[in-house]
Backbone as ProteinMPNN parsed JSONL, in Angstrom:
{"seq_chain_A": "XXXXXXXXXXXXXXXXXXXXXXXXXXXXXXXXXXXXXXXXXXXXXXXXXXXXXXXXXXXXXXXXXXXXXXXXXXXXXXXXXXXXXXXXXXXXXXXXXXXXXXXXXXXXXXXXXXXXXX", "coords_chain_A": {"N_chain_A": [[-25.534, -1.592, 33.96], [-25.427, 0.893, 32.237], [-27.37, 1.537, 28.709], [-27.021, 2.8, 26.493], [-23.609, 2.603, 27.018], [-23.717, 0.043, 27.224], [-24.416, -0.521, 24.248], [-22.371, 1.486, 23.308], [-19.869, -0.083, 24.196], [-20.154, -2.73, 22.447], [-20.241, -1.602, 20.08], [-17.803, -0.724, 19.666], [-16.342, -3.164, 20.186], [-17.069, -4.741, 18.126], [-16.368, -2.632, 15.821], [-13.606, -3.346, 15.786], [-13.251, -6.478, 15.815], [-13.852, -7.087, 13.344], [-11.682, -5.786, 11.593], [-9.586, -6.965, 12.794], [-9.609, -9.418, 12.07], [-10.01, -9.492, 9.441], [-7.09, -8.972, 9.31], [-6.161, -10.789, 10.178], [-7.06, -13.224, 8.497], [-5.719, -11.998, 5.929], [-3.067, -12.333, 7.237], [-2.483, -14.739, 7.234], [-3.403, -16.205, 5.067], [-1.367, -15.267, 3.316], [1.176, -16.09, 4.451], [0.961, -18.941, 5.369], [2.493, -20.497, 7.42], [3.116, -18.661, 9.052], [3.882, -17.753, 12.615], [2.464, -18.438, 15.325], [2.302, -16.476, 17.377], [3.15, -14.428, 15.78], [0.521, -13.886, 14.602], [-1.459, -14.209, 16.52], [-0.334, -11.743, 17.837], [-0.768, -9.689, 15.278], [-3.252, -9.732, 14.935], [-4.687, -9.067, 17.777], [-3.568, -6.624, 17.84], [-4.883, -4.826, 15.773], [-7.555, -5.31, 16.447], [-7.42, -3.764, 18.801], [-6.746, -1.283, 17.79], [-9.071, -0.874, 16.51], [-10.864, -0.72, 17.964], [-10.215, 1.417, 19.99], [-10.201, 3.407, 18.281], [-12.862, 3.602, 18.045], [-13.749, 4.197, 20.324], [-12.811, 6.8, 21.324], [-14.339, 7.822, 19.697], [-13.696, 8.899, 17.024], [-14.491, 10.146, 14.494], [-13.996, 11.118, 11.938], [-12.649, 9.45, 9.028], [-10.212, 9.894, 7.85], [-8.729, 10.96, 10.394], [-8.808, 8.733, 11.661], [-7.258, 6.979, 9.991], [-4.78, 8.192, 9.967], [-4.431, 7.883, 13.058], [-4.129, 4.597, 12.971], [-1.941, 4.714, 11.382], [-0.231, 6.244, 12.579], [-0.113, 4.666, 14.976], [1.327, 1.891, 13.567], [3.542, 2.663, 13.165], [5.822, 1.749, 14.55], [5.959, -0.377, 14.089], [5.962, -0.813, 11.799], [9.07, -0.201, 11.484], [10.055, -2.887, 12.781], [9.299, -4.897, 11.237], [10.513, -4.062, 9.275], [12.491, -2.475, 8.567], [14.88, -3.397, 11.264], [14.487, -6.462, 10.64], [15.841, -6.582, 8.013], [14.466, -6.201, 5.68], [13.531, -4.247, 3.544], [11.306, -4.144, 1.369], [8.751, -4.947, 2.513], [8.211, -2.471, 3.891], [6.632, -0.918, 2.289], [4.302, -2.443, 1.609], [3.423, -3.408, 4.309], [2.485, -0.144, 5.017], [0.717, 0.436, 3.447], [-1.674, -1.42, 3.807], [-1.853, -0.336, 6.12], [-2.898, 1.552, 5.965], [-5.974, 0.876, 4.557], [-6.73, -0.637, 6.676], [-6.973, 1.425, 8.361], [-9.299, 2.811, 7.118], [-11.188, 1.32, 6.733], [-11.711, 0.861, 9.871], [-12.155, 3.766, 10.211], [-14.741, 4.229, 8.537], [-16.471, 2.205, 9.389], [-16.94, 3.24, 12.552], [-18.005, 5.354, 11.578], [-20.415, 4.441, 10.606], [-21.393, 2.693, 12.333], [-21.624, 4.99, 14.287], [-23.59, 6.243, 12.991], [-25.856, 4.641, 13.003], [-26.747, 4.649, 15.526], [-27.462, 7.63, 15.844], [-29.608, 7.361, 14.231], [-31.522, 5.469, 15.727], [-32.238, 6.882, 17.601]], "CA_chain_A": [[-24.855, -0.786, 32.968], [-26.561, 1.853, 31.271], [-27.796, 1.099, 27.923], [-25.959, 3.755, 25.684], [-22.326, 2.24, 27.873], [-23.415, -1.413, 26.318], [-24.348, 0.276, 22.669], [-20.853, 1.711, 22.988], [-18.734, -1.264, 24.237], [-20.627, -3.629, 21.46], [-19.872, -1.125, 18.568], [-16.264, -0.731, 19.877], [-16.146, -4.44, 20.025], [-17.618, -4.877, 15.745], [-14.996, -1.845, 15.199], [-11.725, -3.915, 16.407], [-13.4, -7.652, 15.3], [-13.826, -6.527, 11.837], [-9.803, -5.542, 11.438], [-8.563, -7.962, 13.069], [-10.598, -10.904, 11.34], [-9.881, -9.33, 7.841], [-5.293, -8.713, 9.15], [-5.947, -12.681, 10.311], [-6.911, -13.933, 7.436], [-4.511, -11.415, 5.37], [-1.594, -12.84, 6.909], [-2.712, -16.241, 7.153], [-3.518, -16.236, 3.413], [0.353, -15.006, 2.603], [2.192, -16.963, 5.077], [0.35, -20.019, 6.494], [3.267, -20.696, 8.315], [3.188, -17.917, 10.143], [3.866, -18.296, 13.825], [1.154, -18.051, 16.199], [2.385, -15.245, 18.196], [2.178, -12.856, 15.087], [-1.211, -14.274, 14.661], [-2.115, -13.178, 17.519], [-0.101, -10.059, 17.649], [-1.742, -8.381, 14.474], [-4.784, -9.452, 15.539], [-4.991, -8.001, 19.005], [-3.624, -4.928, 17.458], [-5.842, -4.146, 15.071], [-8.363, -4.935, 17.241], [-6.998, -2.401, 19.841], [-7.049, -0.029, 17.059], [-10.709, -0.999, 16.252], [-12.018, -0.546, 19.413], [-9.601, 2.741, 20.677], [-10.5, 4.752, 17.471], [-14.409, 3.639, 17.946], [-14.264, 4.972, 22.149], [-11.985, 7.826, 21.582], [-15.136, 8.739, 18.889], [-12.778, 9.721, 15.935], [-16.057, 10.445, 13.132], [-13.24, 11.478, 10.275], [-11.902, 8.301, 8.615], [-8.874, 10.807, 7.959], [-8.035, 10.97, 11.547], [-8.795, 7.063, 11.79], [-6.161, 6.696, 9.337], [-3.553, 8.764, 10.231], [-4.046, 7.558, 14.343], [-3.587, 3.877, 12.435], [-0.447, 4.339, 10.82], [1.324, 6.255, 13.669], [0.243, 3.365, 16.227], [1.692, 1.091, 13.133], [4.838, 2.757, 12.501], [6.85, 0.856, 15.223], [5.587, -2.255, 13.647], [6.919, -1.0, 10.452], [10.455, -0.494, 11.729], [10.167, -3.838, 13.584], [9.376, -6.193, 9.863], [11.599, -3.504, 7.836], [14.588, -1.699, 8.802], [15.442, -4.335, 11.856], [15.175, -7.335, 9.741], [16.757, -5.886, 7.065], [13.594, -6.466, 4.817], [12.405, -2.99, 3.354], [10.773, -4.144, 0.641], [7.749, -5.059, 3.657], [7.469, -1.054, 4.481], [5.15, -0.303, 1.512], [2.711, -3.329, 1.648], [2.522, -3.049, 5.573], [1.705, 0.744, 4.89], [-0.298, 0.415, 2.286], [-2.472, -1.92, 4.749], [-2.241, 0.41, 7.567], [-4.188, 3.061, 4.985], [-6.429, 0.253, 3.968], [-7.243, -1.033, 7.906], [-7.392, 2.772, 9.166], [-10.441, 2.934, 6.287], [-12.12, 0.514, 7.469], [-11.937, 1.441, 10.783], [-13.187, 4.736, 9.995], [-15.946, 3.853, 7.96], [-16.643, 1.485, 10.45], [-17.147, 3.917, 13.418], [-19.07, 6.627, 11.131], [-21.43, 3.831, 9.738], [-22.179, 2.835, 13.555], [-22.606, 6.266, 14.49], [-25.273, 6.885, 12.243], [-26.817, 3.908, 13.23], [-26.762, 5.358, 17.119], [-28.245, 8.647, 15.71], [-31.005, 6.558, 13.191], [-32.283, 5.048, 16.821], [-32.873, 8.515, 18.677]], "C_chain_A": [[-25.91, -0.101, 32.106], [-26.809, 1.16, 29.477], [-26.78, 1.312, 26.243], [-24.413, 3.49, 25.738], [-22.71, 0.854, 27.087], [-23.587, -1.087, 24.656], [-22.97, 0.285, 22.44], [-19.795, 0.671, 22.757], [-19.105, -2.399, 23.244], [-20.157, -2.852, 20.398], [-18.235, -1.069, 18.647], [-15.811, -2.355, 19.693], [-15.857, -5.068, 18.322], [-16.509, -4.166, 15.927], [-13.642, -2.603, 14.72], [-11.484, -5.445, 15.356], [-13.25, -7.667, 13.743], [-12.306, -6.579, 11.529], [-9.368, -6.243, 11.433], [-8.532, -9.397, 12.516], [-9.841, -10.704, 10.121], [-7.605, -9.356, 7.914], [-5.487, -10.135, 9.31], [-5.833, -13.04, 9.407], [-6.048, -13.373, 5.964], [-3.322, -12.361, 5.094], [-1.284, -14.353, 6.924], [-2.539, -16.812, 6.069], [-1.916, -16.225, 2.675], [0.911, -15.832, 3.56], [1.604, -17.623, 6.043], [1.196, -20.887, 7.136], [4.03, -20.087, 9.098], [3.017, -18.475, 12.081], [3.103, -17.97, 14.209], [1.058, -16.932, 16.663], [2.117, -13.979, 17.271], [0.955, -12.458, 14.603], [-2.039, -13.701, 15.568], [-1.665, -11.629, 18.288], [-0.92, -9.218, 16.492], [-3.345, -8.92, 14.616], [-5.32, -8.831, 16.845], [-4.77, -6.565, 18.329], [-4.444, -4.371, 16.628], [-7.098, -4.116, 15.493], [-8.41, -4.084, 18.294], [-7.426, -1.02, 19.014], [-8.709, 0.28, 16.651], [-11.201, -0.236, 17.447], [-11.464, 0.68, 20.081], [-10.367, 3.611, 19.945], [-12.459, 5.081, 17.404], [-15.137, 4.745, 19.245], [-13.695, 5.794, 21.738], [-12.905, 8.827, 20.142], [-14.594, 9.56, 17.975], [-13.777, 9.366, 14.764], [-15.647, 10.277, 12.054], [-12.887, 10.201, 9.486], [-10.608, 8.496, 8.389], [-7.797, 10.356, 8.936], [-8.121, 9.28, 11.894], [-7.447, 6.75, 11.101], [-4.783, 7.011, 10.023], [-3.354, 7.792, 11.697], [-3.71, 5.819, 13.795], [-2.446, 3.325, 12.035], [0.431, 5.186, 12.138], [1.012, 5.113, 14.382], [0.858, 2.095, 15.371], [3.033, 1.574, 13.013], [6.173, 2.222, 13.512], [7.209, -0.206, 14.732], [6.656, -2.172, 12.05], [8.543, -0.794, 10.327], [10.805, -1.64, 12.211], [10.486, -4.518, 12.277], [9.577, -5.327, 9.194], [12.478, -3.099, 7.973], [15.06, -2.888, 9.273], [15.724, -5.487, 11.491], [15.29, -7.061, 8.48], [15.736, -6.736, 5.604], [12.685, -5.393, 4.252], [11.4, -3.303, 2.354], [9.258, -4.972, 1.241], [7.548, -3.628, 3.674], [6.414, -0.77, 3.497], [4.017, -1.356, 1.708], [2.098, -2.918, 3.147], [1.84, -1.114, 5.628], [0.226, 1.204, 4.363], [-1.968, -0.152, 3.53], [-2.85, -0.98, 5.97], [-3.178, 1.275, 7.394], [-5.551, 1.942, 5.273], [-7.568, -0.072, 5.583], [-7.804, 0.433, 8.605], [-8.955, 3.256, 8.069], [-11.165, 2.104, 6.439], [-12.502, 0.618, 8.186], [-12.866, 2.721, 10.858], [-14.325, 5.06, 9.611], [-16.721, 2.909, 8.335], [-17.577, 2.258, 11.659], [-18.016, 4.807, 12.652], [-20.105, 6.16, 10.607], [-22.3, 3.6, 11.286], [-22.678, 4.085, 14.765], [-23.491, 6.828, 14.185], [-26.08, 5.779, 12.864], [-27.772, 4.436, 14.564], [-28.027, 6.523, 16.848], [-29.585, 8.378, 15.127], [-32.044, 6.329, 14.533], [-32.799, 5.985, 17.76], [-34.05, 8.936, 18.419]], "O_chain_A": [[-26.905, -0.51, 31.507], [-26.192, 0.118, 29.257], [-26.231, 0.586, 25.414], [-23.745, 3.944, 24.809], [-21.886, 0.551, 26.223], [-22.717, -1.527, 23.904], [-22.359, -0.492, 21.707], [-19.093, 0.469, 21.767], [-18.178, -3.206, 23.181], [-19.522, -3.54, 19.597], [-17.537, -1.376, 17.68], [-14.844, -2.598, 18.972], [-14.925, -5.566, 17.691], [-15.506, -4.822, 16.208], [-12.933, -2.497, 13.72], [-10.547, -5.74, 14.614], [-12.43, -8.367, 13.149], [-11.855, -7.671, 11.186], [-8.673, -6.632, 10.494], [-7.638, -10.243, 12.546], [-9.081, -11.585, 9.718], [-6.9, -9.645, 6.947], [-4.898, -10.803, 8.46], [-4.701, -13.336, 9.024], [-5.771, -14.156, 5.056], [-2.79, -12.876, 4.111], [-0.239, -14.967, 6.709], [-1.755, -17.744, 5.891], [-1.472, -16.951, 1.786], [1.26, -16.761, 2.831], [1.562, -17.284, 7.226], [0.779, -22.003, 7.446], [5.064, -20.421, 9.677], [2.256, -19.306, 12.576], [2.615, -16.996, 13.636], [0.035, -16.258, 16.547], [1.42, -12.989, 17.495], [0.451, -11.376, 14.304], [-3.009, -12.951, 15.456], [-2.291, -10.801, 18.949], [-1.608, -8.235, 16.769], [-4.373, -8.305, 14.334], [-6.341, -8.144, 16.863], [-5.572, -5.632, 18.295], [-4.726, -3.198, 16.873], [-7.852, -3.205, 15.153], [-9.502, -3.673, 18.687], [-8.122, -0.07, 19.373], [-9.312, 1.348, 16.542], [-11.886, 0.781, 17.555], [-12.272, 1.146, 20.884], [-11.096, 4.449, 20.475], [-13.118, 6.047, 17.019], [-16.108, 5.496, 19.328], [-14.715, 6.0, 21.081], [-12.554, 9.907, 19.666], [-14.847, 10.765, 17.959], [-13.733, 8.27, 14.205], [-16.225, 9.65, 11.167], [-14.001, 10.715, 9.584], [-9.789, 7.602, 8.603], [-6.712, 9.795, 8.783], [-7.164, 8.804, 12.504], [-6.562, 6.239, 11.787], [-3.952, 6.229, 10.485], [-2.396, 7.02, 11.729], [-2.66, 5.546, 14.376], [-1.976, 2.192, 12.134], [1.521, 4.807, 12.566], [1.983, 4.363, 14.481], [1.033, 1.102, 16.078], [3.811, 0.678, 12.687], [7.348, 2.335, 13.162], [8.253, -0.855, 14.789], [7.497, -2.883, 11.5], [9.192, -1.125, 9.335], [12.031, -1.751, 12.211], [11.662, -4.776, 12.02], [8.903, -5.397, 8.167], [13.467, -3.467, 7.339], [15.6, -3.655, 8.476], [16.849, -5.931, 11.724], [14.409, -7.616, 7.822], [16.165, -7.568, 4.805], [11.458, -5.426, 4.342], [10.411, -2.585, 2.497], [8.644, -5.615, 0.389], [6.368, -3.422, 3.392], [5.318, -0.384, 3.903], [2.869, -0.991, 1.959], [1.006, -2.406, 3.389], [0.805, -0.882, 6.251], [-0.756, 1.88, 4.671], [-2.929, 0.534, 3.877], [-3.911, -0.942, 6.593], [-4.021, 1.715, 8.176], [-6.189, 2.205, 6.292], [-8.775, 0.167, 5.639], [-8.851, 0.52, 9.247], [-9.624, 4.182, 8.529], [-12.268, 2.481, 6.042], [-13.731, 0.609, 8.125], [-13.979, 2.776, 11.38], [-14.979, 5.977, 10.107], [-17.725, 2.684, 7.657], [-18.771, 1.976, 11.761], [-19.031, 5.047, 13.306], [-20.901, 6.945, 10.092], [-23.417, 4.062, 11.516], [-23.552, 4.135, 15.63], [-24.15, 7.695, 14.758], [-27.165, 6.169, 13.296], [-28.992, 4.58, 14.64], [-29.149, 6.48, 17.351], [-30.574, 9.036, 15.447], [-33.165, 6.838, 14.533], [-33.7, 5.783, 18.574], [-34.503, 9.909, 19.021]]}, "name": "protein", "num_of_chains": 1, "seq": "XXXXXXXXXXXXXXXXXXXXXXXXXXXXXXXXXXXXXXXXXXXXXXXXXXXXXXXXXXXXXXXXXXXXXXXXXXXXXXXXXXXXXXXXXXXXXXXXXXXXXXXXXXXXXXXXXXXXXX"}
C-alpha cells in the first residue's frame, strides 16, 4: 500500500474515533442505562461520519456540518417525532452542529498536517 493510501486511511480513522469516543461518552454520561445497541449505534455512526467526511476530502467545516446533520436527520425523526419525544430534536441537533465541527476541524487540522510534511 502506497504510503499517502495509509496517511489517508489513518487520518480517516482519528477523524471518525474522535466523534464517536466524545457521542460514547456523551450518551453514556446522560443515560448510563442506555442499551448497548445505541451505544454502539451512535458510535459507529459518527464514526462513519468521521471517516466519510475525512475520504470524501470536505476542507470547509461548513460543508462538514451541513453533510452531518442531513446524514443525522433520520436519526432525529427516529428519537423525536416517532417516539413522541420532541423535546430530543434540539439537543440531538444542537450535537449534530457540535460533532459536524469537530469533524471539520478535524479533517482541515490533518490536512495541514499532510501539506506541513511535503
Amino acid at each position: 500500500m502506497k504510503q499517502n493510501n495509509l496517511v489517508k486511511i489513518t487520518h480517516s480513522i482519528l477523524s471518525g474515533f474522535i466523534p464517536a469516543l466524545l457521542e460514547f461518552i456523551l450518551v453514556y454520561s446522560v443515560e448510563p442505562k442506555a442499551n448497548a445497541w445505541l451505544l454502539i449505534q451512535v458510535t459507529l455512526f459518527w464514526f462513519s461520519c468521521g471517516f466519510v467526511v475525512y475520504w470524501l476530502n470536505l476542507k470547509s467545516i461548513v460543508k462538514s456540518i451541513l453533510f452531518t446533520v442531513l446524514l443525522s436527520s433520520p436519526w432525529y425523526i427516529a428519537e423525536s417525532v416517532l417516539k413522541n419525544t420532541p423535546e430530543h430534536f434540539i439537543p440531538l441537533f444542537i450535537a449534530s452542529i457540535v460533532q459536524g465541527s469537530i469533524i471539520g476541524f478535524l479533517t482541515k487540522w490533518l490536512n495541514s498536517k499532510i501539506i506541513q510534511e511535503k
